[in-house]
C-alpha positions, 0 to 999 in steps of 0.5 A: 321744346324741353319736353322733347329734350328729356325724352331724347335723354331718356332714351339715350341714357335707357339700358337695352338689355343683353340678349345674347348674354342671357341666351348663352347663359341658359344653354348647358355648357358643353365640354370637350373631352380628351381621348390621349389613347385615341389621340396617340393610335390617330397618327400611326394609323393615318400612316399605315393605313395610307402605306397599305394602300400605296402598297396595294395599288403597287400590287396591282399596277405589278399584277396588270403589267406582269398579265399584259408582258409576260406569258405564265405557266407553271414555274418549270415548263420552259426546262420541261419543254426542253427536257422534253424535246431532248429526249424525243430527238433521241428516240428519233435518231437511228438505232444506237444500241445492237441486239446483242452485248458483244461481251458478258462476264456474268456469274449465275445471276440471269435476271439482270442478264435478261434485264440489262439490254432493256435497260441500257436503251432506257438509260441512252434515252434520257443519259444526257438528261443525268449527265447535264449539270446545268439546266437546258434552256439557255436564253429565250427570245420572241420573234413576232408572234413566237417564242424561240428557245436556245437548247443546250445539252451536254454528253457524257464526252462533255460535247453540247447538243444544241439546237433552236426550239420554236414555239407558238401558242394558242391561249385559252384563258386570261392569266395564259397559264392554258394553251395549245401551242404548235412548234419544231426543232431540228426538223420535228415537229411538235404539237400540245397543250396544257391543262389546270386542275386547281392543283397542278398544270399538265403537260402534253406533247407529241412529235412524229417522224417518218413511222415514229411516234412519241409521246410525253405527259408531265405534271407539275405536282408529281414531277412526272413525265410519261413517255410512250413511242409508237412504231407504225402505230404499236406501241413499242416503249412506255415509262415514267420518269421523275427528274429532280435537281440538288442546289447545284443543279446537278440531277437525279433521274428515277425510271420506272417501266415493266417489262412482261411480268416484271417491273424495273425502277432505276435510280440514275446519278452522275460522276462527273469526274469519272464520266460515269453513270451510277446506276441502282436497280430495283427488279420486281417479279412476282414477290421476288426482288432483285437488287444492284448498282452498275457503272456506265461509261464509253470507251471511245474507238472505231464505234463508241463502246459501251461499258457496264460493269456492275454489282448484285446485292449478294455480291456477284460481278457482272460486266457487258459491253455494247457497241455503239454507233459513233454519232456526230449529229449530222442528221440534225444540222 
């Protein structure tokens, strides 16, 4: 029995060796090293990188929205479509200059006489074009499947053409910058398309009535417009014009057309507190050029008198007067 005792003594009073003690002494000490550089750029990157991608999912959230409500083209194609149909729905009406000016003070210059009724018909053509200081198209809206235009127009006796222009189009792509579109205004009807080239959207259009025919092109890089009228299918006009606007939207229209050996470029601004059209030429024929400026304003009688008084570069006078055929747009209503 005391054997017994001492053992369980022993053994209560034995020491168990510390293991773990042992092994963690043996391993090499690992220390941690401090990164203030990295430390200090941590936070302000987690913050901006976290705004780039909320910015970029709001990016592309605006991107869808805007492909799935709204129709694009280029920036200008609404005010081209109304330039546009303006200057068809003057060439449609009927005849608005005669053949001949009823008066012609005129010194020796003959060019400008030969010239000058060609290009009072181009100027009538595109005048409220010059003459409109705000842009044409004034509100839009949709209805169903077509979009209805609100185009205003103003004379140079300050009265507004106005009417409804009505387009449906037909898209060619996802981003809807390319469609054909069918549509009408006043009692024309008109039908295009336009087109992409990696570099500039064009324009095409056209509009018949009775043995009429017109026809426009515009591209929005140049800014041009090309403009050709048929009569029972011959080609009677053709030229080009470039319609620019200052801040206040008041606009400059340059013309070009030939004429048989000769080519025409006009330079048309307006003066609205004169009601005139300012006018300068620049006549090329052969290696000859002939220069001058011109004033073109109305005298409102019986018939609409057109007045045209005007200056060449060596200093000639020369005045004309046309009659025009007092309108009141009633073929329109």
């Amino acid at each position: 029995m005391r054997f017994k005792k001492n053992i369980r003594s022993m053994i209560q009073k034995a020491s168990i060796p510390d293991v773990s003690s042992k092994i963690q002494s043996q391993l090499p000490s690992v220390k941690t090293t401090q990164h203030p550089f990295l430390n200090r750029m941590r936070s302000p990157f987690i913050l901006q990188f976290s705004a780039f991608l909320v910015l970029l999912l709001g990016v592309a959230m605006f991107s869808y929205q805007q492909s799935e409500s709204q129709v694009y083209a280029f920036s200008d194609y609404e005010e081209v479509m109304g330039v546009s149909t303006g200057v068809m729905r003057t060439y449609f009406e009927e005849s608005i200059i005669n053949d001949e000016p009823l008066t012609v003070s005129m010194s020796s210059y003959d060019v400008i006489d030969q010239e000058i009724k060609l290009i009072v018909q181009h100027i009538i053509l595109v005048e409220k074009m010059v003459m409109t200081q705000l842009k044409v198209i004034e509100s839009k809206r949709l209805i169903e499947s077509k979009e209805i235009y609100d185009v205003s127009i103003e004379t140079i006796n300050q009265d507004m053409i106005t009417y409804e222009l009505e387009l449906e189009k037909n898209f060619q792509q996802y981003k809807k910058d390319v469609f054909a579109f069918e549509g009408r205004f006043d009692d024309i009807d008109i039908s295009g398309y336009t087109t992409f080239d990696n570099t500039s959207h064009q324009l095409y259009m056209s509009a018949q009535k009775i043995n009429k025919e017109a026809t426009i092109e515009y591209d929005s890089e140049s800014k041009i417009f090309k403009i050709e009228f048929m009569e029972d299918e011959v080609k009677v006009r053709a030229f080009e014009y470039q319609l620019t606007r200052n801040n206040f939207d008041i606009p400059t229209l340059m013309i070009s057309y030939e004429n048989q050996s000769r080519t025409i470029n006009l330079t048309l601004n307006y003066i609205p507190m004169m009601m005139k059209i300012h006018a300068s030429y620049e006549i090329i024929e052969d290696e000859d050029q002939y220069l001058g400026t011109f004033y073109m304003s109305y005298q409102m009688m019986n018939r609409m008198m057109l007045i045209i008084t005007g200056e060449t570069e060596d200093h000639q006078i020369f005045n004309y007067e046309f009659s025009r055929f007092q309108r009141f747009e009633t073929n329109f209503q």
